[in-house]
DODO-219543 format. One record per residue: x, y, z of N, C-alpha, C, O in turn; residue in one letter. Coordinates in steps of 0.05 Angstrom, whole numbers, plus 5000, padded with zeros to 4 digits. Each point is the difference from the previous one (the first is absolute). Layout:
N
XYZXYZXYZXYZA
...
This chain:
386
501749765000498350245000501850255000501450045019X
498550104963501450244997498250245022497649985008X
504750295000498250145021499650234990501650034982X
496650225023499550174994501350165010500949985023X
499650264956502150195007498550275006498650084981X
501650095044497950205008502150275018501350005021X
498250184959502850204999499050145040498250005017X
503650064979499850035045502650084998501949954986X
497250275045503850125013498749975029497950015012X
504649944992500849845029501050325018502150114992X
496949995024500150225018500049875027499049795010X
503150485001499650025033499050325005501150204990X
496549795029498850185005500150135029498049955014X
503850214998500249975030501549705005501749924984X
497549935043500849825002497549764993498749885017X
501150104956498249734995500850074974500450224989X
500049455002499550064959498349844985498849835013X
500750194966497449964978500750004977501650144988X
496249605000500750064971497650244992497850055009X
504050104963498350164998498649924973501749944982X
495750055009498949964975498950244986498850165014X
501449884963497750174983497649884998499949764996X
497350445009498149814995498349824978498049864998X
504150274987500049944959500549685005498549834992X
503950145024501249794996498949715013501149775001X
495850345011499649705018496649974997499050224996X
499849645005497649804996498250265014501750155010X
496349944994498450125019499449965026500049755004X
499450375015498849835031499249734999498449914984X
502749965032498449725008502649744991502250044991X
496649765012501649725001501550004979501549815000X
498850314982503250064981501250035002502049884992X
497750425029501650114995501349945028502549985002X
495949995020501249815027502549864999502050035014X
497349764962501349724997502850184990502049995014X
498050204960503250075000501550095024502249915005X
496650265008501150165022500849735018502550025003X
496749745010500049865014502349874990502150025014X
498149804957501449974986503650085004502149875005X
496950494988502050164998502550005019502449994996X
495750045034501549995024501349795010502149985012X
496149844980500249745015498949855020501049825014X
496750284986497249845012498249924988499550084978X
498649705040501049965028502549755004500549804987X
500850335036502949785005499949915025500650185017X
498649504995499449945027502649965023500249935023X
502250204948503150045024500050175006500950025022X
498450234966499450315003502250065001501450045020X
499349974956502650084989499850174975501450194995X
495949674980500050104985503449934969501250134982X
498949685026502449954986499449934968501749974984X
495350015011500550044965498850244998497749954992X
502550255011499050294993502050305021501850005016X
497250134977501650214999499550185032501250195010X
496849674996499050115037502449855021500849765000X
499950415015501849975020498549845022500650085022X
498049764977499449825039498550155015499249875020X
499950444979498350135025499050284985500950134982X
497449895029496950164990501150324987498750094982X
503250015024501250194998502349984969500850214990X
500049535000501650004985497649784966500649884979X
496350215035498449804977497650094992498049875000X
502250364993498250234989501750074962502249994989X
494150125003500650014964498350245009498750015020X
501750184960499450274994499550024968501649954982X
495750145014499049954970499550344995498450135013X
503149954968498850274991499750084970501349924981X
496150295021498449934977498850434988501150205008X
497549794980499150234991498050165022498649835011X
501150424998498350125024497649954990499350044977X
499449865046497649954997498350265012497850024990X
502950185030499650325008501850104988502449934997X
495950324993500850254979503150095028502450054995X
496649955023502950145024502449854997502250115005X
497649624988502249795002501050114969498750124983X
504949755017501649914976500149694991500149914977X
499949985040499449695010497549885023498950065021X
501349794965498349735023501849755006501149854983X
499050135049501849755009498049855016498650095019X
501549674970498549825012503549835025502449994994X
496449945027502549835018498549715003497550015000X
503249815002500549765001501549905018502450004997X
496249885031502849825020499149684994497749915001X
504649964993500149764986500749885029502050085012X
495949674999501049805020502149864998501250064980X
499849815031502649914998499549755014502349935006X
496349915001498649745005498549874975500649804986X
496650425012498449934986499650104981501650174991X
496449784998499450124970497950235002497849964990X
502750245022499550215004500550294995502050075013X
496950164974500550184994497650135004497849984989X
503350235034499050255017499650234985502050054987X
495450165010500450194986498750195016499050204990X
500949755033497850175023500650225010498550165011X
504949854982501150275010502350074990500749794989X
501350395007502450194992501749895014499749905022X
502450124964502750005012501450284997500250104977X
500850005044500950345000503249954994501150184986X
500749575023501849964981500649944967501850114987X
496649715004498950024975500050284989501450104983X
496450035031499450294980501950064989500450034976X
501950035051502550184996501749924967501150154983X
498549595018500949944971498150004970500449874979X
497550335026498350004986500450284979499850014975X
500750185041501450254981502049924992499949934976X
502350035034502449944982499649734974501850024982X
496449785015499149814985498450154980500649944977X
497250265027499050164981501150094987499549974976X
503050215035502650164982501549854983499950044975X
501549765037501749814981498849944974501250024978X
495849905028498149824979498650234979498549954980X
502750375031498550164977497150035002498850094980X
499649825046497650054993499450315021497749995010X
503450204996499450165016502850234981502349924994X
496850354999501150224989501750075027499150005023X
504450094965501350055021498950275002498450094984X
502650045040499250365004502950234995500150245005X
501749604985502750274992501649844980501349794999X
497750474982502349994979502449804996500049844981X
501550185034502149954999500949675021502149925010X
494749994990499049715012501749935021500949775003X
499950455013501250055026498550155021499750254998X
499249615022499150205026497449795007500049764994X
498050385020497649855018497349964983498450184997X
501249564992497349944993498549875018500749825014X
496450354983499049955016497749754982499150084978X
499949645032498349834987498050045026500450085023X
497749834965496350065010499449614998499949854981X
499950125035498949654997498049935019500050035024X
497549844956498849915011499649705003499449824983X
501250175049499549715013497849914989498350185002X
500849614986497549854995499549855026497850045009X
503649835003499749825026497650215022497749925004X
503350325007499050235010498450194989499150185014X
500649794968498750294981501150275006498750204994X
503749815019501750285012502050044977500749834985X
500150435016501450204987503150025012500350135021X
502349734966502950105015501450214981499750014975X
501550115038501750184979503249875007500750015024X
500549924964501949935001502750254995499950114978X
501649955034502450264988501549915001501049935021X
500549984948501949704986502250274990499250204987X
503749775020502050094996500349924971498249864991X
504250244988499949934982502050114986500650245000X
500749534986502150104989501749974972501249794993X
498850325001500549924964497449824980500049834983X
498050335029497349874987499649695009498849854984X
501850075035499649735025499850115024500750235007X
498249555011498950035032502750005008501449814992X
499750385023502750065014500249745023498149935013X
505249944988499449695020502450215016500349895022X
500850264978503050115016499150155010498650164988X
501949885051498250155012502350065025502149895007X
496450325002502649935032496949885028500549985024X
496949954966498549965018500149775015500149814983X
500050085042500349805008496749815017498950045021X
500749774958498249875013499649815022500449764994X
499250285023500549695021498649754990497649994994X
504549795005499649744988499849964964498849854984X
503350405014501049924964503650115011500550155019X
501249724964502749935012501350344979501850175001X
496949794990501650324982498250254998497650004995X
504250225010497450234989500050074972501649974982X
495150175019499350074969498250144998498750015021X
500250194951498850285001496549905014498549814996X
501650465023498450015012496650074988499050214991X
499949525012497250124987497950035014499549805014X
498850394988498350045018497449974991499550124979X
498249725036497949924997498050115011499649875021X
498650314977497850155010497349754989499049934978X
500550015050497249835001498250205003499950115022X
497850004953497150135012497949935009498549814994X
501350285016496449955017500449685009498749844986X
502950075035500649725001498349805010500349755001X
497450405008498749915028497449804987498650114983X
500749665023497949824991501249864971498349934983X
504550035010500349914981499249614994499949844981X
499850155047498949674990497650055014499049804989X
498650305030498149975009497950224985497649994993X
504350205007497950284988499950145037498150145005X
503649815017499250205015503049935016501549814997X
498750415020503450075012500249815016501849824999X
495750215023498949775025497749814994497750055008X
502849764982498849754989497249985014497949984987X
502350045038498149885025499450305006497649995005X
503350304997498950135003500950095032498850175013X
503749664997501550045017502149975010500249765001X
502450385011502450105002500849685003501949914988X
496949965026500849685017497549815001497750024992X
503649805019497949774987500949765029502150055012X
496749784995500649805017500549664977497949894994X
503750044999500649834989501249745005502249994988X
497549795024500649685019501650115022502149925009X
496050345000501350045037501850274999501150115020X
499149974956501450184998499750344987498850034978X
502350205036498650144979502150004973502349934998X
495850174983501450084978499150264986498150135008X
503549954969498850224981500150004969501950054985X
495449855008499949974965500050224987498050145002X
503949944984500550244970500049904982500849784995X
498050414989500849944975501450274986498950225001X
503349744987500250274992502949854982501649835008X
498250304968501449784968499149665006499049844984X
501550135039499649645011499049945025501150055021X
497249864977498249965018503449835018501749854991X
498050275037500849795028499150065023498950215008X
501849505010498550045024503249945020501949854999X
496850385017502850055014499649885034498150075014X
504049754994499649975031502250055021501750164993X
498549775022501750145026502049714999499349774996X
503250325008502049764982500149865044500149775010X
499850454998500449915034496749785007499649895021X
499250124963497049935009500549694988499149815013X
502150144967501649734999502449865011501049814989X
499750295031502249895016503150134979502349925001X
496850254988502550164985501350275002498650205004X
504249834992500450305003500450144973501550204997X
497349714986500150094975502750054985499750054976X
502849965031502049934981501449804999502449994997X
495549755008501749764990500850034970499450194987X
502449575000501149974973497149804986499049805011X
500450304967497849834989501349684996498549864987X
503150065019501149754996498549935026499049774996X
500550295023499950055031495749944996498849805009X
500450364982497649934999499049834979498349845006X
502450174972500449764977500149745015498649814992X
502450165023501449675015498150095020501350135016X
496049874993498450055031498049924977499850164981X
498549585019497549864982498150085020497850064991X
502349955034497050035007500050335014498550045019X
502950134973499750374999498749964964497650074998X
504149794971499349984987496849975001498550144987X
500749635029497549924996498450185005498350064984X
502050125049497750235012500750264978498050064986X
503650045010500650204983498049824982498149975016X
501449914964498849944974497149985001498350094985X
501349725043497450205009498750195004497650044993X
503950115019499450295006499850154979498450185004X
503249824958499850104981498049894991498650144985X
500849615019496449884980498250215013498550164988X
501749815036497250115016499450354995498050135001X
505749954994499950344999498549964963497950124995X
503149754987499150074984497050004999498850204990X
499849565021497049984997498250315017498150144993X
503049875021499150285010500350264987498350185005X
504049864975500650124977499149964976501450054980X
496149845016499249914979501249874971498950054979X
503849775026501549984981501049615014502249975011X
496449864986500949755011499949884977498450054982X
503749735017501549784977502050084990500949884981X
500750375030502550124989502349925014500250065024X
501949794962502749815020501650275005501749995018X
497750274966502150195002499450315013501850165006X
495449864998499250165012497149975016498049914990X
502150175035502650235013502249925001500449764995X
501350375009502849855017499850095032498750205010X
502949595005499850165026502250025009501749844994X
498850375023502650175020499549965020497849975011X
505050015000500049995037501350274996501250084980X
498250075047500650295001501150025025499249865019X
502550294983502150015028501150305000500850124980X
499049985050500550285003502849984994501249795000X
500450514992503249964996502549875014500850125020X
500349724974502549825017501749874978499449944977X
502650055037503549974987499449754985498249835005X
503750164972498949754983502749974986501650185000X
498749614990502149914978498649934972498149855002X
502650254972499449954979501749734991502149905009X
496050014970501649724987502350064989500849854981X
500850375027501350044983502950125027502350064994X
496849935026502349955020499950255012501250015021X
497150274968499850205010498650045020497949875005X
503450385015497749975029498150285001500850214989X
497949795017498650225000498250085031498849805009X
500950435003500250165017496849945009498549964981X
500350035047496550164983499650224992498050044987X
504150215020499250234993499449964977498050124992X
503749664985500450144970497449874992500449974976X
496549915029498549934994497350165020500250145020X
497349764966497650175015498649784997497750045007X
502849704985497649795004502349734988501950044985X
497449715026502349784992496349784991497950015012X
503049844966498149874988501749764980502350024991X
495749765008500849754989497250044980498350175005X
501649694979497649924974500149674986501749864988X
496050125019499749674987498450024971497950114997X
503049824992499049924970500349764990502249904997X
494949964995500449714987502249805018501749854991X
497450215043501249795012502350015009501049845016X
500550444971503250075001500450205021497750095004X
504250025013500950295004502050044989502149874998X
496750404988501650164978503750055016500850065023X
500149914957503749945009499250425003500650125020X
498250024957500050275000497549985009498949785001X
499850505008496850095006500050004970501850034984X
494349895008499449954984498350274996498250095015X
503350094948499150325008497050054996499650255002X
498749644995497250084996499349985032499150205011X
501449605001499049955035502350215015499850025025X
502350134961501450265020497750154997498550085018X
501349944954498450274996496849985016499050155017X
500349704976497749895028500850155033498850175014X
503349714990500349955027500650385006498850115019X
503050034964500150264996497350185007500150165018X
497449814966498850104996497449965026498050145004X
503249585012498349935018502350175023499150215010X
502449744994502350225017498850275000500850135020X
497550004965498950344999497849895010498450184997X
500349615014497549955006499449975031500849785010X
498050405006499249955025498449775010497749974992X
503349865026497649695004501549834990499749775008X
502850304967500849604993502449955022501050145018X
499349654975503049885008502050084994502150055012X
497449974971503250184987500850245006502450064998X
495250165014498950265005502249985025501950135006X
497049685004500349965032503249865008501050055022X
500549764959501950044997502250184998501950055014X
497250064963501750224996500350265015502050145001X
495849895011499350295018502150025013500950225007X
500349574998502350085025502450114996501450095018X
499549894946502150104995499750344993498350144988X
504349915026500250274993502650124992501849935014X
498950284964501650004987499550334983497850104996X
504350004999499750274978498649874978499749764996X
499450454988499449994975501749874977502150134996X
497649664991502049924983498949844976498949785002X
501650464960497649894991502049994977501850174998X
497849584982501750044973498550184985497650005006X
503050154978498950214979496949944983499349824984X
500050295022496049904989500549884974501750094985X
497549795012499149824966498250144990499749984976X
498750185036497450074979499150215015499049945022X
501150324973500050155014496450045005498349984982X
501250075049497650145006498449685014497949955011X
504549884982498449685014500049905027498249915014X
505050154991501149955029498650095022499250224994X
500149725028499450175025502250105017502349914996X
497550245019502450115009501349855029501850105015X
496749634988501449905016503349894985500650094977X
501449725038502349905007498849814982497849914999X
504450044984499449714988499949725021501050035022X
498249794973499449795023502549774984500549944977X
500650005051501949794996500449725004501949905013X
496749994978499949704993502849845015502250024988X
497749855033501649825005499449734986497649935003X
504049894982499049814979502149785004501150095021X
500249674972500849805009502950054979502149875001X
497350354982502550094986500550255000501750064983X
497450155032500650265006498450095009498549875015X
500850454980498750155001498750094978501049944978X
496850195023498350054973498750235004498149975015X
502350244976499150335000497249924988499949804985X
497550375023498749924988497950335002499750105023X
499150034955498550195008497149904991499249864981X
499450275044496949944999499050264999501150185012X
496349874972498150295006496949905004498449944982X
501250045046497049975004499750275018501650135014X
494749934977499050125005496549905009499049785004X
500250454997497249945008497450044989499750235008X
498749734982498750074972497349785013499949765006X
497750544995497249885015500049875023498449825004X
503250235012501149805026500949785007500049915023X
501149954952501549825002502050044986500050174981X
502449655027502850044985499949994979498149874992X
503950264984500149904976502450074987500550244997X
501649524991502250015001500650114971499349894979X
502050355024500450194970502449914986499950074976X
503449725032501349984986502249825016500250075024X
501649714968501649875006501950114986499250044977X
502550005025502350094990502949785007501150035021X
499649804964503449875007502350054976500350114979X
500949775037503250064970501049745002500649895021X
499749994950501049744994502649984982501050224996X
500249614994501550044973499349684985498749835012X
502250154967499049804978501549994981501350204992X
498949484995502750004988498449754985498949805009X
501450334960498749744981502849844993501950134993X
498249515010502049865007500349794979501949854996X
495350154989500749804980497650034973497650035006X
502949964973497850014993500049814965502049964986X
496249975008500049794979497149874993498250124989X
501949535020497249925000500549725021501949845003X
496150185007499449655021499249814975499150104979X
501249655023499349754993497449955015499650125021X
498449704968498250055015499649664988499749944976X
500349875044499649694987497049954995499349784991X
């Protein structure tokens, strides 16, 4: 049997990578187009390894990114995201990947489907993409250089080994992107198998709990909770039940859920130590069974935007840190709020993250996520597809 040849570039987006497709290039929605993607990666694999396809062994390294013509007059693109199981024969489309995106302007540019903005195909394009997964609006601000997405940067990401040009991602109007509302249930916290918790949604729906309310101090090494099957088991509980209350149940990938821990000294996977001052909230994230080696960026930006929120966990976390003002330069001017950017303690650094909520008819309503990523297209050609 000879295999089908299906043109694809292989991207790292932040810290997760993806194949990336044109949507020219693949079958329409549904069991076709499944089977390549599954195919592609290398699922499902019951060693979870993934060793005939191109997915790395864990949830974070087995995502496809399909982009296609704007389907809104506001967008340049439409990106559909894809998280490909890595067990089973499964593929998730319930929600965004905010690492992904990041490689979504610079993939537009390369591929010619988005007009640069200078002459001289040097300086800041800005791409307009619309998430299909979410029905939300990102602006992406993609460096650029000699008429390509700029990879040479002095920015440094925690949990990518080299730096590279800094791209900044303005999430709009983030709030209800998998439910249609900020607070699912309609409240800050929730009592969930004995415990409280707090369901958001905002880019990705998560449900966030008290990492101490599980016998945890929240900066274990995810190898550390990975190897604990029956925290695995109550955690996976606790995300069925948060989703059914969120109106979104049968999804392996969303919510995701966080343990959340007020600021304290931590070691990164990477041998570095870090202070509590230098953080305002310390957090783990489970996805598809895993904790993320990095925070997983659609559930920062969550957890960010629940941080401006009076009543969650995270609110209540973070409250305690205190610190000057310390903000990287706005991405989009008139978005930011004028708080401190919020600092993500993560199992591989730290993670700046800006949130703008506000209040609109008396309930919250979150006006903009703001992060900075970098992205580096690594291979590009066609998969075999047996």
């Amino acid at each position: 049997m000879t295999q089908k040849k299906i043109r694809a570039v292989f991207m790292r987006g932040g810290t997760s990578r993806a194949l990336f497709f044109r949507e020219q290039d693949l079958p329409g929605p549904g069991p076709a187009r499944d089977r390549i993607l599954l195919a592609a990666l290398g699922s499902p694999d019951p060693y979870g390894r993934q060793l005939d396809g191109l997915g790395g062994g864990i949830s974070s390294l087995s995502k496809a990114c399909i982009i296609g013509p704007p389907t809104q007059a506001d967008a340049e693109v439409d990106y559909t995201f894809a998280q490909v199981d890595v067990r089973t024969p499964v593929v998730d489309y319930k929600g965004n990947c905010g690492n992904c995106s990041s490689a979504v302007g610079p993939f537009a540019i390369d591929e010619r489907l988005v007009k640069l903005e200078h002459s001289d195909f040097t300086g800041e394009t800005l791409v307009r993409i619309h998430n299909t997964n979410t029905k939300k609006l990102i602006v992406a601000h993609v460096p650029v250089q000699d008429g390509e997405a700029a990879v040479e940067g002095d920015f440094a990401l925690a949990g990518v080994p080299r730096r590279g040009a800094r791209i900044a991602l303005d999430f709009l109007d983030p709030g209800g992107a998998g439910t249609g509302r900020l607070l699912p249930t309609g409240s800050p916290r929730e009592m969930l198998d004995g415990l409280e918790a707090s369901l958001v949604d905002a880019t990705n729906p998560v449900v966030f709990v008290r990492a101490k309310d599980l016998g945890l101090a929240g900066t274990e090494t995810p190898q550390a909770i990975d190897a604990d099957p029956a925290l695995a088991a109550r955690l996976e509980a606790i995300r069925v039940e948060a989703a059914r209350r969120m109106g979104i149940p049968g999804s392996a990938a969303v919510p995701k859920i966080a343990l959340v821990a007020p600021p304290a000294p931590f070691a990164a996977l990477d041998g570095a130590r870090y202070g509590a001052e230098s953080v305002d909230v310390v957090a783990r994230v489970i996805s598809m069974g895993n904790c993320h080696r990095a925070f997983a960026l659609t559930a920062a930006m969550c957890l960010a935007v629940a941080a401006r929120m009076e009543g969650t966990l995270v609110h209540e976390c973070a409250s305690g840190a205190t610190r000057a003002s310390s903000r990287l330069p706005a991405a989009h001017a008139g978005l930011a709020d004028p708080a401190p950017l919020i600092r993500l303690g993560h199992p591989s650094g730290v993670l700046p993250i800006d949130a703008a909520v506000s209040v609109r008819d008396g309930a919250p309503w979150a006006e903009s996520v703001t992060v900075y990523r970098t992205a580096r297209r690594l291979m590009e050609g066609y998969v075999r597809i047996p």
